[in-house]
PDB file of N, CA, C and O in Angstrom, chain B, residues numbered from 101:
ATOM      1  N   UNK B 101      67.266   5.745 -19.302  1.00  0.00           N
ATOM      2  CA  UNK B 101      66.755   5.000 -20.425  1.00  0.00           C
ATOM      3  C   UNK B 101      67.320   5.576 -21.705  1.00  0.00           C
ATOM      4  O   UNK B 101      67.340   6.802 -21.810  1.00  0.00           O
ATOM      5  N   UNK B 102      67.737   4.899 -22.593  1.00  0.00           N
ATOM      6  CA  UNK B 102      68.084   5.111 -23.913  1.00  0.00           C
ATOM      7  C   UNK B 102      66.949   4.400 -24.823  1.00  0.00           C
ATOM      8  O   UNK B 102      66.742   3.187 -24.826  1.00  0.00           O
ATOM      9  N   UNK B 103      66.111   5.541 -25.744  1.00  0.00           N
ATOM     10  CA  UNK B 103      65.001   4.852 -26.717  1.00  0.00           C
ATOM     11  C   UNK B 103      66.145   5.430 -27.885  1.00  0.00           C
ATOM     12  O   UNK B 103      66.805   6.463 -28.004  1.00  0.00           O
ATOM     13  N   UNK B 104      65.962   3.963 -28.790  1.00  0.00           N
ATOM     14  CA  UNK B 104      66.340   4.123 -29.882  1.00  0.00           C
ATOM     15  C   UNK B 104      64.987   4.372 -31.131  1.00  0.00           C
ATOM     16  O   UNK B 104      63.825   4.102 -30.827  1.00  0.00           O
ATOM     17  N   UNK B 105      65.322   4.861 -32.384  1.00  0.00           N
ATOM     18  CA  UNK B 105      64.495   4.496 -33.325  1.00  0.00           C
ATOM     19  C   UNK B 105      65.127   4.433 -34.497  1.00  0.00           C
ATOM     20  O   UNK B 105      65.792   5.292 -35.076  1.00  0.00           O
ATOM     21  N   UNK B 106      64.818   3.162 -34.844  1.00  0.00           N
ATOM     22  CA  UNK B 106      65.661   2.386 -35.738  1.00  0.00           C
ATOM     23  C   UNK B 106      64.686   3.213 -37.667  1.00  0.00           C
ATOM     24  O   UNK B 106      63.543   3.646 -37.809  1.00  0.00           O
ATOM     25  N   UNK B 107      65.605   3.106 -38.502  1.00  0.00           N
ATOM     26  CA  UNK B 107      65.344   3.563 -39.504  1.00  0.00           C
ATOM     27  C   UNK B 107      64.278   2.710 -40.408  1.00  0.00           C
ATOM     28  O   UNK B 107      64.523   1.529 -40.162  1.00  0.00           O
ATOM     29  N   UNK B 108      63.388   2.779 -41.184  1.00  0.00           N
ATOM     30  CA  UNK B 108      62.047   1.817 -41.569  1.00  0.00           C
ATOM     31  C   UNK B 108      63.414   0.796 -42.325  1.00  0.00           C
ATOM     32  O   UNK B 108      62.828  -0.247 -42.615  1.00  0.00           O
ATOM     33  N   UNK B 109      64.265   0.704 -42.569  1.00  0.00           N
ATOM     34  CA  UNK B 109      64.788   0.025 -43.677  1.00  0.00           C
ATOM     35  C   UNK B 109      65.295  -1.281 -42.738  1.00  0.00           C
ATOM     36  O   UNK B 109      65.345  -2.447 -43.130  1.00  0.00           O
ATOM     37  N   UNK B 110      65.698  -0.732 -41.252  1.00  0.00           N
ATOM     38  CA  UNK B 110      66.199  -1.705 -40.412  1.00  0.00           C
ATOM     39  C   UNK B 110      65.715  -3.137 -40.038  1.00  0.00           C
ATOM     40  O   UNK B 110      64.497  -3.175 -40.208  1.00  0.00           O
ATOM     41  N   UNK B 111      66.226  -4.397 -39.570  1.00  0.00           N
ATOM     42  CA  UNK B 111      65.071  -5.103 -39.447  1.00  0.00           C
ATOM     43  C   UNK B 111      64.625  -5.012 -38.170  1.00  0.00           C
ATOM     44  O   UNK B 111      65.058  -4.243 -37.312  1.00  0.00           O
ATOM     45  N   UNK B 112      63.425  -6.107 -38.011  1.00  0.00           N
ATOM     46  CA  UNK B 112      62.706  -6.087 -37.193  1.00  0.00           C
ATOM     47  C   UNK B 112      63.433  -6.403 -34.793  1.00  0.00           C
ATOM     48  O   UNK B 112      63.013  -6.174 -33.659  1.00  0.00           O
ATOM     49  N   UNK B 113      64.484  -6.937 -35.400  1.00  0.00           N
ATOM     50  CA  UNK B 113      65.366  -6.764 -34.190  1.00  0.00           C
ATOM     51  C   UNK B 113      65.759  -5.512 -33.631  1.00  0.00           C
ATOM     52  O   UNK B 113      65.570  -5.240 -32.446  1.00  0.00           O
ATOM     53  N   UNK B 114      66.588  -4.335 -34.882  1.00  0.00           N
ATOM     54  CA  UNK B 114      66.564  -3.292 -34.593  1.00  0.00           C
ATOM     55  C   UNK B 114      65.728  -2.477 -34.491  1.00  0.00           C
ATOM     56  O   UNK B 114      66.359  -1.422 -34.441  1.00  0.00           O
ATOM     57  N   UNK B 115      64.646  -2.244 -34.423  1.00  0.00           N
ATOM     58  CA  UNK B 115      63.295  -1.325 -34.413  1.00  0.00           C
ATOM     59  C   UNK B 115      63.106  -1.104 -33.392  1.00  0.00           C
ATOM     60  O   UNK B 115      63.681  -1.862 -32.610  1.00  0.00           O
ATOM     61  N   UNK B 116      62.327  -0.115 -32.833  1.00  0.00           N
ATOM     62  CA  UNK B 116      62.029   0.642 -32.047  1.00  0.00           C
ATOM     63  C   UNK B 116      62.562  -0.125 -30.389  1.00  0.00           C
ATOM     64  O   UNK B 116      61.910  -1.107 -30.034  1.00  0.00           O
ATOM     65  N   UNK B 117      63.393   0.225 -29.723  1.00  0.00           N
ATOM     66  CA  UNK B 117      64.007  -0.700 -28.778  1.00  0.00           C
ATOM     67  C   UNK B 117      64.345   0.700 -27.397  1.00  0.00           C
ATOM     68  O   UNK B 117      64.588   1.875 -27.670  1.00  0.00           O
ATOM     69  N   UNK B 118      64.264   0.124 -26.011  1.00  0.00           N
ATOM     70  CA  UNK B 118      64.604   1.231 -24.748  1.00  0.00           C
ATOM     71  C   UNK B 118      65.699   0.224 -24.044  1.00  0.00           C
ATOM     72  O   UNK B 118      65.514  -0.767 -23.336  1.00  0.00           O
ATOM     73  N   UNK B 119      66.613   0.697 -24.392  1.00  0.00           N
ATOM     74  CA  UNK B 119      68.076   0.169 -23.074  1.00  0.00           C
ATOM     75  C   UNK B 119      67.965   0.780 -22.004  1.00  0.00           C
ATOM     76  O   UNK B 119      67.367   1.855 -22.049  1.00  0.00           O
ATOM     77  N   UNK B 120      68.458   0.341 -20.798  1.00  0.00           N
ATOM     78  CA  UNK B 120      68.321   1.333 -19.635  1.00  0.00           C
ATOM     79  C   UNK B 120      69.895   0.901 -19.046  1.00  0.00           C
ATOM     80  O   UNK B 120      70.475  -0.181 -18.962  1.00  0.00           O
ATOM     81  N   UNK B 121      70.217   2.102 -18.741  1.00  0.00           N
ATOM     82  CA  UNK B 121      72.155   2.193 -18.453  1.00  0.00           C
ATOM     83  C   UNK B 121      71.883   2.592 -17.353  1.00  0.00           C
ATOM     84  O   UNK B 121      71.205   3.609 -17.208  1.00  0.00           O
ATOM     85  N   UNK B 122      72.409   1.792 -16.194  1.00  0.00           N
ATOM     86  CA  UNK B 122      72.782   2.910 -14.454  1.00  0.00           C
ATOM     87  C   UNK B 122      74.315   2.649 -14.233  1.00  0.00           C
ATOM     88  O   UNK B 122      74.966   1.613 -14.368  1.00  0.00           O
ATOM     89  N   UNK B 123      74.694   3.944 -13.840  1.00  0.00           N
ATOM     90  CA  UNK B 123      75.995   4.039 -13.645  1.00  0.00           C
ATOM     91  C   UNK B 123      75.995   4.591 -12.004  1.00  0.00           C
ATOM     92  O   UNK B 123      75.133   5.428 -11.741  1.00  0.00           O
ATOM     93  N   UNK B 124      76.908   4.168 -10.904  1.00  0.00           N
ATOM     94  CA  UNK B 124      77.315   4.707  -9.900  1.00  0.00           C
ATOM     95  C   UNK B 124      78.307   4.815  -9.639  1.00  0.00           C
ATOM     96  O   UNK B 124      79.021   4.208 -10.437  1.00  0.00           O
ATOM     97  N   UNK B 125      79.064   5.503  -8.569  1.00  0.00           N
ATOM     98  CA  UNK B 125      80.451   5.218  -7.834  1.00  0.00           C
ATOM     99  C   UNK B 125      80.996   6.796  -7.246  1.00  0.00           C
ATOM    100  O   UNK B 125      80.335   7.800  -6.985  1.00  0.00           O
ATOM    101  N   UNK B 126      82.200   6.588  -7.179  1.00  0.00           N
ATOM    102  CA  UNK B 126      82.730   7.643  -6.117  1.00  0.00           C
ATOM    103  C   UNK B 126      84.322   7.844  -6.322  1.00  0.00           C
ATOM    104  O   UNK B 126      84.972   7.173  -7.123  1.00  0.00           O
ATOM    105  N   UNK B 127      84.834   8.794  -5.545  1.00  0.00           N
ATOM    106  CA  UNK B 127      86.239   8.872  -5.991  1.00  0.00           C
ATOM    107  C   UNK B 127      86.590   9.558  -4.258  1.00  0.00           C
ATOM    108  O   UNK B 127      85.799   9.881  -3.372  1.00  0.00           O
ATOM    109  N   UNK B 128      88.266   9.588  -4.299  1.00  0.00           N
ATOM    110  CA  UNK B 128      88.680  10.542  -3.325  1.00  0.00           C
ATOM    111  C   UNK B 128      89.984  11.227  -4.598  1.00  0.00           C
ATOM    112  O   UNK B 128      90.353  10.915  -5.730  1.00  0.00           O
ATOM    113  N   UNK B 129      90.311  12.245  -3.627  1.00  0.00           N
ATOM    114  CA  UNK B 129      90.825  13.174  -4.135  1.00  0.00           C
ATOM    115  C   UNK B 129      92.202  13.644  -2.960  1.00  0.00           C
ATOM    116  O   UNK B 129      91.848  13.776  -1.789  1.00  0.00           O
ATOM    117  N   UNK B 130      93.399  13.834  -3.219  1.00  0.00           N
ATOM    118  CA  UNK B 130      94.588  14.299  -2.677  1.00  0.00           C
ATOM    119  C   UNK B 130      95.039  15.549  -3.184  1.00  0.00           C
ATOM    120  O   UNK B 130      95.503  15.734  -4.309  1.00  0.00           O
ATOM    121  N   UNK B 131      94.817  16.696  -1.973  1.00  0.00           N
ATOM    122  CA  UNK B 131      95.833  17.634  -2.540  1.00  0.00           C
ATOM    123  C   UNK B 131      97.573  17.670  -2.241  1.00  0.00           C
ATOM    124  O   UNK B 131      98.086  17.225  -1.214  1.00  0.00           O
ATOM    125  N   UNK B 132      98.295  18.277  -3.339  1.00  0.00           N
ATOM    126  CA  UNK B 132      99.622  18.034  -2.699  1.00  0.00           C
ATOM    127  C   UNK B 132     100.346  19.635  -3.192  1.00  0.00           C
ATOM    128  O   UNK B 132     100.655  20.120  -4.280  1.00  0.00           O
ATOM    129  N   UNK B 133     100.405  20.062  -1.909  1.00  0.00           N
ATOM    130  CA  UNK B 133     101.064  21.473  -2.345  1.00  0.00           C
ATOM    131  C   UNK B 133      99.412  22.281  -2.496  1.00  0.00           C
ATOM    132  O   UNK B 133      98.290  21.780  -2.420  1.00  0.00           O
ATOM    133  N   UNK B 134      99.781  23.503  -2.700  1.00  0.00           N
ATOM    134  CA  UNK B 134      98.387  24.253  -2.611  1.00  0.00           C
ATOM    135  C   UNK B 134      97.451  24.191  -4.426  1.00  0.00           C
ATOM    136  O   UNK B 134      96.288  24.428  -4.753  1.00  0.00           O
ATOM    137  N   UNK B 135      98.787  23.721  -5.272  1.00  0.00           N
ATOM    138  CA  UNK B 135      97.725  23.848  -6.261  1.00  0.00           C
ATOM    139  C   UNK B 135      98.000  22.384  -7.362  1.00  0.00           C
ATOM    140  O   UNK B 135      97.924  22.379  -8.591  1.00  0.00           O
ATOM    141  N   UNK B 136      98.317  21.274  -6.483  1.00  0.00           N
ATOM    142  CA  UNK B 136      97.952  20.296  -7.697  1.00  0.00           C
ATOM    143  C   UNK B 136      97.231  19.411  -6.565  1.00  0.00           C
ATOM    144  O   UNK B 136      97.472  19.555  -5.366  1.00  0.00           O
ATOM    145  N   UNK B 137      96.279  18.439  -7.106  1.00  0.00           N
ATOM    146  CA  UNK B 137      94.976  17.548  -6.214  1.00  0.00           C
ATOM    147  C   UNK B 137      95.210  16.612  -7.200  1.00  0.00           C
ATOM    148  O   UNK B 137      95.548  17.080  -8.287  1.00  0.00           O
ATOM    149  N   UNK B 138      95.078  14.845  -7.064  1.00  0.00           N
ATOM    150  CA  UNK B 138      94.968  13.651  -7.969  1.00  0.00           C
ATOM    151  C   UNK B 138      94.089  13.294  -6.985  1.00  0.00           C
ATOM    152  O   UNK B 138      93.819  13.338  -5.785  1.00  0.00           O
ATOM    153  N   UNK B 139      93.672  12.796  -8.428  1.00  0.00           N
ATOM    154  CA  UNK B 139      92.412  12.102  -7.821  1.00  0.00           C
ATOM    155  C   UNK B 139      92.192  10.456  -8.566  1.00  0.00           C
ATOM    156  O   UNK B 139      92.941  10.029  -9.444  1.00  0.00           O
ATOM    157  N   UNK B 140      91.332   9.898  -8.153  1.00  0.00           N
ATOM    158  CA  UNK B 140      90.912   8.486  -8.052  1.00  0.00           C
ATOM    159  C   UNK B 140      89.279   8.205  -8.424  1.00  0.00           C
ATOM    160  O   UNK B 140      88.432   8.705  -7.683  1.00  0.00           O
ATOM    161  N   UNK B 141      88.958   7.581  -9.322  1.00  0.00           N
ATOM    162  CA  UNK B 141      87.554   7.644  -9.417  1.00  0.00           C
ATOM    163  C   UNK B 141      87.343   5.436  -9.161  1.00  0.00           C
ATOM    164  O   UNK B 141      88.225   4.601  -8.958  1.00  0.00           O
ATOM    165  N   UNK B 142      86.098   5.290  -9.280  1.00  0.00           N
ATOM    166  CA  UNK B 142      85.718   3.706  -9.510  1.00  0.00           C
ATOM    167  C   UNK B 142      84.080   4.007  -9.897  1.00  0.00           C
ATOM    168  O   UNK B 142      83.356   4.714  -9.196  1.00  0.00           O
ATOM    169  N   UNK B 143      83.669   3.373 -11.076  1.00  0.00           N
ATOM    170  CA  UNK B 143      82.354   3.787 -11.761  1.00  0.00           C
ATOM    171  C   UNK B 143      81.996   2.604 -11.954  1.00  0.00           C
ATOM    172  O   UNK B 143      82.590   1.795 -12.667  1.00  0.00           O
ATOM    173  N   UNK B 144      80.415   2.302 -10.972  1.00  0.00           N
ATOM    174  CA  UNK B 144      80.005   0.739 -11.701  1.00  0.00           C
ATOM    175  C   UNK B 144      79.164   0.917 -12.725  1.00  0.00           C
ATOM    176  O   UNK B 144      78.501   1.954 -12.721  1.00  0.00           O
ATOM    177  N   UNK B 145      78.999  -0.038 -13.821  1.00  0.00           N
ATOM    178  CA  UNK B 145      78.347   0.331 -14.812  1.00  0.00           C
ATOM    179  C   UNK B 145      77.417  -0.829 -15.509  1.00  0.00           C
ATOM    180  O   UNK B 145      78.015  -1.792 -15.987  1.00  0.00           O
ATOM    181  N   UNK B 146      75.657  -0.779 -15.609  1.00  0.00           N
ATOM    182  CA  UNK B 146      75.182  -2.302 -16.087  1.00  0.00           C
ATOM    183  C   UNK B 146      74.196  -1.356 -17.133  1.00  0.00           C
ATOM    184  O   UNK B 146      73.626  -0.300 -16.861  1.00  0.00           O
ATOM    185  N   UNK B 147      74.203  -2.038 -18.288  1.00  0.00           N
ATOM    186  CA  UNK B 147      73.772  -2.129 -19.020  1.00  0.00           C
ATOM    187  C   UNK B 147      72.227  -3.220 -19.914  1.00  0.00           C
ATOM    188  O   UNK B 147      72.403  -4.177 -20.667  1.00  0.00           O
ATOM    189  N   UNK B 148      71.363  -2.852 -19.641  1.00  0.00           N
ATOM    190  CA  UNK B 148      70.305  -3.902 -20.347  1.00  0.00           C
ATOM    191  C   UNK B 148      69.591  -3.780 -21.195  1.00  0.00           C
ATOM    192  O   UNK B 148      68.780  -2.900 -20.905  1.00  0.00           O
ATOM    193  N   UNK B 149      69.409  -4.211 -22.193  1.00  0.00           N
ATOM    194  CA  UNK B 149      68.988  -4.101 -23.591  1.00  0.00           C
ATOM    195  C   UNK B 149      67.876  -5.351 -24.259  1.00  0.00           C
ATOM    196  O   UNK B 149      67.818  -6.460 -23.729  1.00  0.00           O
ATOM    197  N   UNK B 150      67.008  -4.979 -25.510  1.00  0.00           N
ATOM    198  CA  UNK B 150      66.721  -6.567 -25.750  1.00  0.00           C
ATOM    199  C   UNK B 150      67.504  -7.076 -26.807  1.00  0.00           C
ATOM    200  O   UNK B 150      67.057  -7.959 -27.540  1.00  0.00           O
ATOM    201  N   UNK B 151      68.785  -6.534 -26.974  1.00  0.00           N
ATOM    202  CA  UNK B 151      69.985  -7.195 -27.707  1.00  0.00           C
ATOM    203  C   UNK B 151      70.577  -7.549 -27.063  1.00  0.00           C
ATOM    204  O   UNK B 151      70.721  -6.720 -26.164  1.00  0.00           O
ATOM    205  N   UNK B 152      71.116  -8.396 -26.902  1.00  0.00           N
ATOM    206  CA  UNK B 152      71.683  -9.576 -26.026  1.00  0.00           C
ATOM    207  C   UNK B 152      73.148  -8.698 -26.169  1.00  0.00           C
ATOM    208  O   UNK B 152      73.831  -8.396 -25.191  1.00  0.00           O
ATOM    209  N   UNK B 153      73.539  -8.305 -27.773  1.00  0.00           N
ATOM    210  CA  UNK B 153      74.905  -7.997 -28.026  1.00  0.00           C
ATOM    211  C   UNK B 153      75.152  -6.319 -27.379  1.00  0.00           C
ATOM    212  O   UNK B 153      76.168  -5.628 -27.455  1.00  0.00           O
ATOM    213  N   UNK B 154      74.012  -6.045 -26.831  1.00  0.00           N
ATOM    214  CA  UNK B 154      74.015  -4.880 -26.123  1.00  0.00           C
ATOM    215  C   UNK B 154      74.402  -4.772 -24.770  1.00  0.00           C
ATOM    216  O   UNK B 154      75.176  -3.901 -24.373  1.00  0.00           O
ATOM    217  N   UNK B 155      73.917  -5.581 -24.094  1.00  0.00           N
ATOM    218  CA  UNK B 155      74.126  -5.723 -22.570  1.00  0.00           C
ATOM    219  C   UNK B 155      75.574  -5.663 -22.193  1.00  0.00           C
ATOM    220  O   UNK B 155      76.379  -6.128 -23.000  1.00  0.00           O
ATOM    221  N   UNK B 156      75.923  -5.251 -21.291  1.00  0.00           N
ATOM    222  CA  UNK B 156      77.086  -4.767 -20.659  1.00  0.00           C
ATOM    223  C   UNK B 156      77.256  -5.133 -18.682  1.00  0.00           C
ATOM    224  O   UNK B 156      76.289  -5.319 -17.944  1.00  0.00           O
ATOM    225  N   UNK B 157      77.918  -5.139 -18.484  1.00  0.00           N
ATOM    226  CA  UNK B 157      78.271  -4.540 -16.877  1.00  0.00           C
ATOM    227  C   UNK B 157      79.651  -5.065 -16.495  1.00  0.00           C
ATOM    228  O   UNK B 157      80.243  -6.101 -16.795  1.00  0.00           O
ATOM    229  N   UNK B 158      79.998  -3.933 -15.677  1.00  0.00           N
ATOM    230  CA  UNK B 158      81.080  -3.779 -15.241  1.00  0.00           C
ATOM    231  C   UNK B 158      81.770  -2.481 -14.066  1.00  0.00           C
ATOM    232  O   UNK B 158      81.072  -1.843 -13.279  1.00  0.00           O
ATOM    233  N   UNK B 159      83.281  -2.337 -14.227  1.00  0.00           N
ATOM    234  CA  UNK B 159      83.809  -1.335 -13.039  1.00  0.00           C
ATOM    235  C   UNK B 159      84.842  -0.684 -14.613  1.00  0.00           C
ATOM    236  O   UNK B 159      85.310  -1.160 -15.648  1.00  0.00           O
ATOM    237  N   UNK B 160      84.764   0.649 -13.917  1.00  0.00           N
ATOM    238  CA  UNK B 160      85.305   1.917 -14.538  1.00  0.00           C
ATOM    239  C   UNK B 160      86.481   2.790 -13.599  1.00  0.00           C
ATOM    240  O   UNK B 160      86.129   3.616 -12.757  1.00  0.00           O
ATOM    241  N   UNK B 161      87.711   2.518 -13.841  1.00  0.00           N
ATOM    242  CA  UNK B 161      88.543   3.229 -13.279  1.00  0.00           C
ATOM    243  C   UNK B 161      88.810   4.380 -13.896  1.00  0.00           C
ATOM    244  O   UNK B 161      88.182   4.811 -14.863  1.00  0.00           O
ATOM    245  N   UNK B 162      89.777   4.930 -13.343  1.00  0.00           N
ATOM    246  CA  UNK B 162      90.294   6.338 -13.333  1.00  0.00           C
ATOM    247  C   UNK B 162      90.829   7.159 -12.487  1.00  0.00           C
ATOM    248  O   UNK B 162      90.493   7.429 -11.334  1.00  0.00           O
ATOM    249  N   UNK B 163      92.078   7.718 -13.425  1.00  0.00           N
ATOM    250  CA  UNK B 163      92.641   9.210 -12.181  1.00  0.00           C
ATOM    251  C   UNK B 163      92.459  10.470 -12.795  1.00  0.00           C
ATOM    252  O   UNK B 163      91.865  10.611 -13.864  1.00  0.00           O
ATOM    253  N   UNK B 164      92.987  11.434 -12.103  1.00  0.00           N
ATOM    254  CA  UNK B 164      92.531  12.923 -12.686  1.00  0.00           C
ATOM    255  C   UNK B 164      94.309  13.396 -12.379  1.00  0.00           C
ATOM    256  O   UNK B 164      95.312  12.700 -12.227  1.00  0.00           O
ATOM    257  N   UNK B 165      94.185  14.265 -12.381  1.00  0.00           N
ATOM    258  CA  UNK B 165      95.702  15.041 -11.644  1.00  0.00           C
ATOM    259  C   UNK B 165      95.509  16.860 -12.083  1.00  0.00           C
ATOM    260  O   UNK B 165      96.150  17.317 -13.029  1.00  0.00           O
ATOM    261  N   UNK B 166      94.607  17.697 -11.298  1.00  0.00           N
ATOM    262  CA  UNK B 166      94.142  18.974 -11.813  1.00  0.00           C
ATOM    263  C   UNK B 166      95.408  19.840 -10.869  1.00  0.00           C
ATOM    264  O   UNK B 166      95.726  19.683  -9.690  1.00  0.00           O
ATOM    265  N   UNK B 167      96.062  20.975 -12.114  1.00  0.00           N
ATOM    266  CA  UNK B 167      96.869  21.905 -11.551  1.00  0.00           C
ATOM    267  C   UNK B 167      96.418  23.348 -11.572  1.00  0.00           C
ATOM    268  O   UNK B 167      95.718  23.773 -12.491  1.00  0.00           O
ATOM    269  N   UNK B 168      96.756  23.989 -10.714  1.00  0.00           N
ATOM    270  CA  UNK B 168      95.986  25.205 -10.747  1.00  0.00           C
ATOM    271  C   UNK B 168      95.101  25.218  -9.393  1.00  0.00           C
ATOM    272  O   UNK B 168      95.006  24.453  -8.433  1.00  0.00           O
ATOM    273  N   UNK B 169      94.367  26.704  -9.842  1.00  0.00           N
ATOM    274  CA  UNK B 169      93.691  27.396  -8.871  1.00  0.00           C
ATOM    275  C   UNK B 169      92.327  27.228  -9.733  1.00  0.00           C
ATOM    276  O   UNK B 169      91.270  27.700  -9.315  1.00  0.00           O
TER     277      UNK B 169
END
């Protein structure tokens, strides 16, 4: 949950308001050689608000590529 609190000057749309964000997902990961691994992520993501211009949902990609120990 995200509670906002809107400033007294704001109007009455923005005032005191709770979004609630869930995010899930997963990744795999490749090592190649003993010290570099890439990786792969996919993040679902929904968003709900009582601002309409708030609401969201969707998918979140991504790679990584970590070198080292």
């Amino acid at each position: 949950w995200l509670g906002y609190r809107a400033a007294a000057a704001a109007p009455d749309a923005l005032q005191d308001r709770t979004d609630t964000y869930r995010m899930f997902g997963g990744g795999i990961g490749y090592h190649i050689g003993r010290e570099v691994r890439v990786g792969v992520n996919v993040d679902r993501q929904h968003r709900t608000s009582p601002l309409r211009s708030r609401d969201y949902e969707g998918y979140r990609f991504g790679t990584s590529v970590t070198y080292g120990r």
